[in-house]
C-alpha positions as a printed Julia matrix, in Angstrom:
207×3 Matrix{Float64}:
  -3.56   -8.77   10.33
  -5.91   -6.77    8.42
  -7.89   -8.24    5.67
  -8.75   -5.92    2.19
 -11.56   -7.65    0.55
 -11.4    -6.49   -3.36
  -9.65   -6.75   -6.68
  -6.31   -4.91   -7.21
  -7.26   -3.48  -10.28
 -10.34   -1.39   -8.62
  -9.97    2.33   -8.49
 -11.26    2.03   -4.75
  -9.04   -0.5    -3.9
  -6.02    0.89   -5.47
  -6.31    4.26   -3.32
  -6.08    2.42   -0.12
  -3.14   -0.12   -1.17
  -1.33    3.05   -2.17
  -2.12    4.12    1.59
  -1.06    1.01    2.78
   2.25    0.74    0.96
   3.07    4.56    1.92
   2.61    3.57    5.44
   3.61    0.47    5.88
   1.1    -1.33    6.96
   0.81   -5.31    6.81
  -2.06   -6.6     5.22
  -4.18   -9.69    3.35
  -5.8    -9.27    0.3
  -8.53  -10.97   -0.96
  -9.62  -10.92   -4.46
 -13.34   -9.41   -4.28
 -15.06   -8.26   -7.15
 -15.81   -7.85  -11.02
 -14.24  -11.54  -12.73
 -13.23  -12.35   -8.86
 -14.92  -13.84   -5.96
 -18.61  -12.48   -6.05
 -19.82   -9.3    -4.1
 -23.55  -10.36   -3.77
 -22.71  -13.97   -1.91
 -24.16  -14.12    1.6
 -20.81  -14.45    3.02
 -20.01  -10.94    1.46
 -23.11   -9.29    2.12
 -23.02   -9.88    5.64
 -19.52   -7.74    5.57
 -20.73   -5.39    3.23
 -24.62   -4.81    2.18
 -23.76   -2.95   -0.32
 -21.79   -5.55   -2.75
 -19.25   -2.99   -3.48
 -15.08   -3.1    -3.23
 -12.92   -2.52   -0.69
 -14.06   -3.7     2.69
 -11.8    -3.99    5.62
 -11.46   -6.45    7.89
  -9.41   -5.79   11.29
 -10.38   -7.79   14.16
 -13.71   -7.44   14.84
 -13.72   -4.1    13.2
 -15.6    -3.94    9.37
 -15.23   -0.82    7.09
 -16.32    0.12    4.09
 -16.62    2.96    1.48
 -13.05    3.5     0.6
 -12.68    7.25    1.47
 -13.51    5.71    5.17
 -11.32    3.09    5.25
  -8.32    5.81    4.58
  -9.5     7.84    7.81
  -9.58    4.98    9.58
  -6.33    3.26    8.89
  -4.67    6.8     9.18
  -6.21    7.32   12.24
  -5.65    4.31   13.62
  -2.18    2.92   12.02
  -0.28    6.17   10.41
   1.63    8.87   11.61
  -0.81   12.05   12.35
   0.62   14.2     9.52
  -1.58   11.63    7.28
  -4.91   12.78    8.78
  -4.01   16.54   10.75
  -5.58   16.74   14.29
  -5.23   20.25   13.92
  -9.86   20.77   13.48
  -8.83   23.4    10.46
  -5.98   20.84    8.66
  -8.26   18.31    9.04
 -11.31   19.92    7.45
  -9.2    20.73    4.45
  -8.04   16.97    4.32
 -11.34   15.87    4.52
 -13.42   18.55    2.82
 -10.9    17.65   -1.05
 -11.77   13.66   -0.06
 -15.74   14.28    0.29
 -15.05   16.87   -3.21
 -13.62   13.23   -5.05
 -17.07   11.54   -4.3
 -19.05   14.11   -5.51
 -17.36   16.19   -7.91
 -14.71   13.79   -9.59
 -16.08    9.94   -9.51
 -19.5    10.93  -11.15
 -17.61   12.65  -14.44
 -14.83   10.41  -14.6
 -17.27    7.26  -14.11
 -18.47    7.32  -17.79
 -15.23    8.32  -19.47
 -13.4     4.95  -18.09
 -16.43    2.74  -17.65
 -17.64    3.74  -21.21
 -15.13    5.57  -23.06
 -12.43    3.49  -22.04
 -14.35    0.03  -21.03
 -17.4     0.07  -23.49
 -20.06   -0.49  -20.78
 -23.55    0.21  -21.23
 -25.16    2.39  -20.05
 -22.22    4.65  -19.38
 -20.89    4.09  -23.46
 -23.63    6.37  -23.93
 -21.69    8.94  -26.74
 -23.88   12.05  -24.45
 -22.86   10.68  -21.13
 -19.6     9.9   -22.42
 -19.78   14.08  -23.8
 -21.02   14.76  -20.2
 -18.55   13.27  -18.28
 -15.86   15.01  -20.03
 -17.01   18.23  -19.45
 -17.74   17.42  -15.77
 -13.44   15.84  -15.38
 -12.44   18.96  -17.35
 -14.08   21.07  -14.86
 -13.14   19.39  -11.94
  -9.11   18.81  -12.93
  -9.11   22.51  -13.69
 -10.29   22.73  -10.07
  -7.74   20.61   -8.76
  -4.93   22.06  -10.51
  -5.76   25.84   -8.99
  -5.14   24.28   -5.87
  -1.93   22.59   -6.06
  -0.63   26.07   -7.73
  -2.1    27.84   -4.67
  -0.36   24.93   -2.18
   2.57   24.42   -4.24
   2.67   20.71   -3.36
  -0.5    18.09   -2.61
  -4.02   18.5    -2.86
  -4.16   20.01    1.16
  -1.43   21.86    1.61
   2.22   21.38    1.99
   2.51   17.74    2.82
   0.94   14.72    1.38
  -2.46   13.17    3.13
  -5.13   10.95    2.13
  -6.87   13.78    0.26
  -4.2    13.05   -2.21
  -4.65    8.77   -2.2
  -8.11    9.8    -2.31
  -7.62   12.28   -5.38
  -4.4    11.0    -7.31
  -6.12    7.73   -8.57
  -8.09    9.94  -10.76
  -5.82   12.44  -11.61
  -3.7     9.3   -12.72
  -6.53    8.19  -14.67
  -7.51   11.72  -16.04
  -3.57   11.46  -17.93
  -3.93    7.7   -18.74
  -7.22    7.84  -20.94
  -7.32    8.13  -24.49
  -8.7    11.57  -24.15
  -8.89   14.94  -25.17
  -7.16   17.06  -22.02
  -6.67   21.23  -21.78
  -3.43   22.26  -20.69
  -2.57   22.33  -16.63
   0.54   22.63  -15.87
   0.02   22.7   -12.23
  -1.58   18.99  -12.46
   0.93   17.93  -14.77
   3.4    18.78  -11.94
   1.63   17.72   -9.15
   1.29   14.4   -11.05
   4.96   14.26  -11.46
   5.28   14.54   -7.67
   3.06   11.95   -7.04
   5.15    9.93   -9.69
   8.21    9.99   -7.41
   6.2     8.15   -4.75
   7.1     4.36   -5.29
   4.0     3.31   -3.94
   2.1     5.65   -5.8
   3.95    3.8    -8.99
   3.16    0.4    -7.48
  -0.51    0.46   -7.07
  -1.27    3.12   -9.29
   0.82    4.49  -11.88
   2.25    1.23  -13.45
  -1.44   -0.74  -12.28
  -2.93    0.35  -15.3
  -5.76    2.77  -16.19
């Protein structure tokens, strides 16, 4: 049985539920986190130094960092479609997952944390400013490459680029913010809509 340490209502552990329920895959959860069981207890620590949500538990097996816990499970657990084997599929796959750690989590951090939460230091009204122009850059991104795919964020078929991405897309339509008009993310949202696991752990989860 695997084990997901970390709250359901944590952006990081919502992507790899939504994984999980797309898949199949049998797992415990364990309520880790912010108004949960605490990250910085020794028990905790010695899984995961870093005090952060998800870690995974399977066997003798621990992995965190999200974005690695959706290789893994895909590589280990899913069929390969999830995570190509193809070197040139798979560098696509990975290259948009790598893009949401770097390009998407650090401008969407302050708009939900303090636009949307209130929480100092990121409720900030410049960082707040900032991070909107960083999402708004970064979604119009996005949505010239599901126009140019027609479908998901690496082509035609849906991989963990997209549970990696569509958390914040989600999020990016479910703030109380200003938004420019993409219609090529508001479809690719809709596709991702149809997914009843994408509803589950995302969509109807909250923001």
């Amino acid at each position: 049985m695997l084990t997901i340490y970390g709250r359901a209502n944590s952006s990081n552990v919502r992507k790899v539920l939504w994984f999980a329920g797309e898949t199949g895959l049998s797992y415990e959860r364990l309520d880790y986190g912010r108004g949960y069981a605490a990250t910085d207890s020794p028990d905790y620590l010695a899984l995961n130094p870093n005090g952060l949500v998800p870690t995974l538990v399977d066997g003798k097996t621990v992995i965190w960092e999200s974005n690695a816990i959706l290789r893994y499970l895909a590589t280990k657990y899913a069929p390969a479609s999830w995570l190509p084997q193809d070197a040139d599929l798979r560098a696509i796959t990975e290259q948009w997952m790598d893009w949401q750690l770097t390009t998407i989590a650090p401008g969407m951090a302050p708009l939900f944390l303090g636009g949307h939460l209130g929480l100092p230091p990121m409720n900030d009204p410049e960082r707040i400013a900032q991070g909107h122009a960083m999402s708004t850059q970064a979604m119009t991104i996005l949505a010239n490459q599901v126009d140019k795919t027609g479908a998901y964020v690496a082509g035609s078929e849906i991989t963990v680029a997209d549970c990696a991405i569509g958390m914040y897309v989600h999020r990016w339509f479910a703030l109380d913010i200003e938004r420019n008009s993409l219609p090529a993310l508001e479809a690719y949202y809709g596709r991702l809509s149809e997914r009843a696991p994408f509803c589950e752990f995302i969509k109807d989860a909250g923001v």
